[in-house]
MARDO-626423 format. One record per residue: residue in three letters; z, y, x of N, C-alpha, C, O in turn. Coordinates in steps of 0.05 Angstrom, whole numbers, plus 5000, padded with zeros to 4 digits. Each point is the difference from the previous one (the first is absolute). Example, Ala and Ser with C-alpha at 12.3 -4.5 7.8 and 13.67 -1.06 7.14 Angstrom:
ALA515648865264500050244982500050245018501350005021/SER497350214972500150245016501450224985500450225010/
This chain:
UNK846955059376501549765003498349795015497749974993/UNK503449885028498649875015499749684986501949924987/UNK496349955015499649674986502449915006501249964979/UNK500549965049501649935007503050074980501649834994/UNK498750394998502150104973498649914977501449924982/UNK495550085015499549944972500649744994500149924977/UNK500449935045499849555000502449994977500049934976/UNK502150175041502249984982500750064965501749954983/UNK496250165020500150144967498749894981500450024976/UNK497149795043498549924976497150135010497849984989/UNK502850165037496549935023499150254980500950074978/UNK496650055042498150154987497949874971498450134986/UNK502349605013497749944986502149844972499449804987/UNK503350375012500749944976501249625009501449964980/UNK498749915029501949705003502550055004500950135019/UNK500249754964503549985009500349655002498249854991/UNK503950055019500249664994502850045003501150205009/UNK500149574981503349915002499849795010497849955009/UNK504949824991500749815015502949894978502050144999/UNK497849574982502049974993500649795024498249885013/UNK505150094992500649875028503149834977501950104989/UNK497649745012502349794989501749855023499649805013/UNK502550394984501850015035501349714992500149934976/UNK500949945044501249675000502950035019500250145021/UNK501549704967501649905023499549704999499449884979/UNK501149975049499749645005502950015003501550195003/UNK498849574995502449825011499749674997498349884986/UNK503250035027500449694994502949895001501950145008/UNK498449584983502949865002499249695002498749874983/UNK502450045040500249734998502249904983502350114999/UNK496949694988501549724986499749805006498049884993/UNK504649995027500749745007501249794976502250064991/UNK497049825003501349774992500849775005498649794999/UNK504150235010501049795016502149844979501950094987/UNK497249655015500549784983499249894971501349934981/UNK495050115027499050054985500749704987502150084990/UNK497849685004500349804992502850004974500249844981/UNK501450335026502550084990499550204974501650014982/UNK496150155020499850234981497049864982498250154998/UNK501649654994498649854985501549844974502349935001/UNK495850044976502049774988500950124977500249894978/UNK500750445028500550174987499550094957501350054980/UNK495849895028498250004975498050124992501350114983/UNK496149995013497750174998501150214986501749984982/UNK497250245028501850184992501950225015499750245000/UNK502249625014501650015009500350125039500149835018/UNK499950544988500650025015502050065017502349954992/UNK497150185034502150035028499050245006497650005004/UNK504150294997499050215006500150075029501649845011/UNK497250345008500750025019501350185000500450094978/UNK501050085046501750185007496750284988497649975002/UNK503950214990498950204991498950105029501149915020/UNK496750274982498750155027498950174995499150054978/UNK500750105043497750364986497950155013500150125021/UNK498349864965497050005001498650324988499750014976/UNK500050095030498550294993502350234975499750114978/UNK503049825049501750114975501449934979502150104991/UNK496349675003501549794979500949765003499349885020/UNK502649974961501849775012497949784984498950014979/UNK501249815040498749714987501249725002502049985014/UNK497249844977502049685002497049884991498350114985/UNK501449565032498049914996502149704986502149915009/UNK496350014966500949814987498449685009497649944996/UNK504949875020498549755003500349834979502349994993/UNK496249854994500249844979498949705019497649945001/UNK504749895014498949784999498549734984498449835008/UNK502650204970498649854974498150114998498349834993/UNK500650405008497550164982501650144983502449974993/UNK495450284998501350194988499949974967501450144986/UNK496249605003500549914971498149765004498849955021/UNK501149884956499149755004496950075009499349835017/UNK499050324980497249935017499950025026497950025013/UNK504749984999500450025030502249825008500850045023/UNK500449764962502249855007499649805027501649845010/UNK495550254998499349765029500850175026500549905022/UNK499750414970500150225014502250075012502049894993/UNK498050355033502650145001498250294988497750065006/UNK503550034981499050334995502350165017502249935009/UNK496150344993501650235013499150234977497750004990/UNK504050155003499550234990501650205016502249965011/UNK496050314987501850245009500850154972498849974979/UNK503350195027501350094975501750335016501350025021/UNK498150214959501450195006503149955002500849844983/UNK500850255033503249914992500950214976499350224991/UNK502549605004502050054973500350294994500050134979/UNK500149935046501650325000498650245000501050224996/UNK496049755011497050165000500150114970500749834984/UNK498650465004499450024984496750075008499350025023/UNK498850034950498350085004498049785003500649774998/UNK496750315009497649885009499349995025501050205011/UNK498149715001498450005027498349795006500849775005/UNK496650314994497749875012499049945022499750205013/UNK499349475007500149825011497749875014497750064992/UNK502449825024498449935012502049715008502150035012/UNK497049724981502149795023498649835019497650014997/UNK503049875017499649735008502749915009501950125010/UNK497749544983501149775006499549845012498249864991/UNK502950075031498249745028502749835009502250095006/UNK496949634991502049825018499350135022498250155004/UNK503749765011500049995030500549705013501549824990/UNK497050165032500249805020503249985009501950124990/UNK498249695032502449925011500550285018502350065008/UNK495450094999499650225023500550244991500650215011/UNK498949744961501250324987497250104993499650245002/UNK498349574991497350224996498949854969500149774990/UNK498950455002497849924975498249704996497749975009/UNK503649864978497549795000498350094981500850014977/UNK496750075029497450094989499349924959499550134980/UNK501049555028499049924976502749994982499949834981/UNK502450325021502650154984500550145005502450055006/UNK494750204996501050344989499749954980498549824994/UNK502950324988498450144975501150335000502050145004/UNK495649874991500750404980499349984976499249804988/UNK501550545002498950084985497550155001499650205013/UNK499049704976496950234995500350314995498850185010/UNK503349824968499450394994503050055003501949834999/UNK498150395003503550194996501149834972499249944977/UNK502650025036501849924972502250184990501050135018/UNK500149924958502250034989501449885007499749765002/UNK503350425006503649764992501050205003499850195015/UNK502049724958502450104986501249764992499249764997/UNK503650394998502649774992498249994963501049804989/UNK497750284998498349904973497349845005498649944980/UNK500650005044497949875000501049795023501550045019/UNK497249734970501149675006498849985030498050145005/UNK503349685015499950045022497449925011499149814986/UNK499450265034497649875015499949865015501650045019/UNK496949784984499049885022498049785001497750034991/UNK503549735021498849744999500749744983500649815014/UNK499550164967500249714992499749745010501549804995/UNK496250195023499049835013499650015027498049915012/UNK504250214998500350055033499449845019498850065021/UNK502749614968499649745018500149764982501549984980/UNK497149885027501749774983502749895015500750085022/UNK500249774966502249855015499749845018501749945017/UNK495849964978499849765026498150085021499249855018/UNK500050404978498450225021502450075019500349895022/UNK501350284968502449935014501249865025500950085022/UNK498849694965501049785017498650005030500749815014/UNK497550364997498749945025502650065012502150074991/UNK497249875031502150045029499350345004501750184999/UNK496349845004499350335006501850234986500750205012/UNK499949754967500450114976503549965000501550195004/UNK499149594992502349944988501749785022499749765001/UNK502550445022500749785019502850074998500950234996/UNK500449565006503550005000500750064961502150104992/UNK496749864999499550104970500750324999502050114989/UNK496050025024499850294995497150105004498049915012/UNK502650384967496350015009501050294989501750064983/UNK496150125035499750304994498050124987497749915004/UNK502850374973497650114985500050315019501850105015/UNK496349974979500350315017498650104975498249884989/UNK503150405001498550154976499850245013501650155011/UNK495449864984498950385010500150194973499549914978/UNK501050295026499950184973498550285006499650065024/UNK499850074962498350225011500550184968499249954977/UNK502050225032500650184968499750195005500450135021/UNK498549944954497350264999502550264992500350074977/UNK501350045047501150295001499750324990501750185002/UNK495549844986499250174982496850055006499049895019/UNK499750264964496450085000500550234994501250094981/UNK497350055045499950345000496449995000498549815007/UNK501050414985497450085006500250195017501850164996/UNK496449885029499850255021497050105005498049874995/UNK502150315013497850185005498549835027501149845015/UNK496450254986498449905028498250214998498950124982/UNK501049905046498550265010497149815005499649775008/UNK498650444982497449905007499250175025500450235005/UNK498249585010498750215027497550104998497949954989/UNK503250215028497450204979497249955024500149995024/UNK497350004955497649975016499750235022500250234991/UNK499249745044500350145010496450075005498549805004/UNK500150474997498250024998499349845037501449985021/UNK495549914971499149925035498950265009498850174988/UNK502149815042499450265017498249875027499350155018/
């Protein structure tokens, strides 16, 4: 048997290796909010769902809470993302949440993510930001013109973890 057949097996010298690969689908959805002055007032607490969207297979709705989403955020707008209603099951996450400019782009200092994969399920309480903006952050011109202002949510959901084989190459003798 030649080295070149042995790589695959685990090489003349006995090595085998694998590869776990945690496959992803992305997606995103903008959320306009137009008349934002109008969807205030409401009460802490108290949200506005968006139109459901689908992201790695699965359906999602991002929750706007103009008040804040409980009193340690009542200065706030929070955004949460939330599996939709109709999802059974689990599926683990990856998000970000960014205003956008008047131009349609990320203002820097309002991304937020998440740090690790998250859980969501319709049994676990929705994620996100509490403290997205304040209210009178808001108020720039950049941000908030004709009383409307846009969120863009990225999602990145983790589609399954296979483990696969990797061929080792095999040491070729020097000639």
């Amino acid at each position: 048997m030649s080295n070149s057949s042995l790589s695959s097996l685990g090489g003349a010298c006995g090595m085998s290796a694998s590869t776990i690969v945690a496959k992803a689908a992305s997606g995103s959805h903008v959320l306009k909010i137009d008349g934002y002055s109008r969807t205030t007032g409401f009460g802490v607490g108290q949200f506005i769902t968006s139109r459901s969207f689908k992201v790695g297979g699965r359906r999602w709705c991002l929750r706007y809470y103009p008040d804040g989403c409980d009193y340690n955020c009542n200065d706030w707008i929070s955004i949460l993302l939330c599996l939709d209603l109709s999802e059974a099951g689990e599926v683990r996450a990856l998000y970000k949440i960014s205003l956008l400019d008047q131009e349609g782009h990320p203002v820097a200092s309002y991304v937020r993510e998440s740090q690790t994969c998250m859980t969501f399920s319709r049994m676990v309480a929705p994620r996100g930001f509490g403290h997205f903006i304040t209210k009178a952050g808001l108020q720039n011109p950049l941000y908030l013109k004709d009383d409307a202002f846009s969120l863009r949510c990225d999602i990145t959901v983790v589609t399954g973890i296979v483990t696969e084989d990797v061929v080792i190459p095999s040491a070729e003798p020097l000639t």
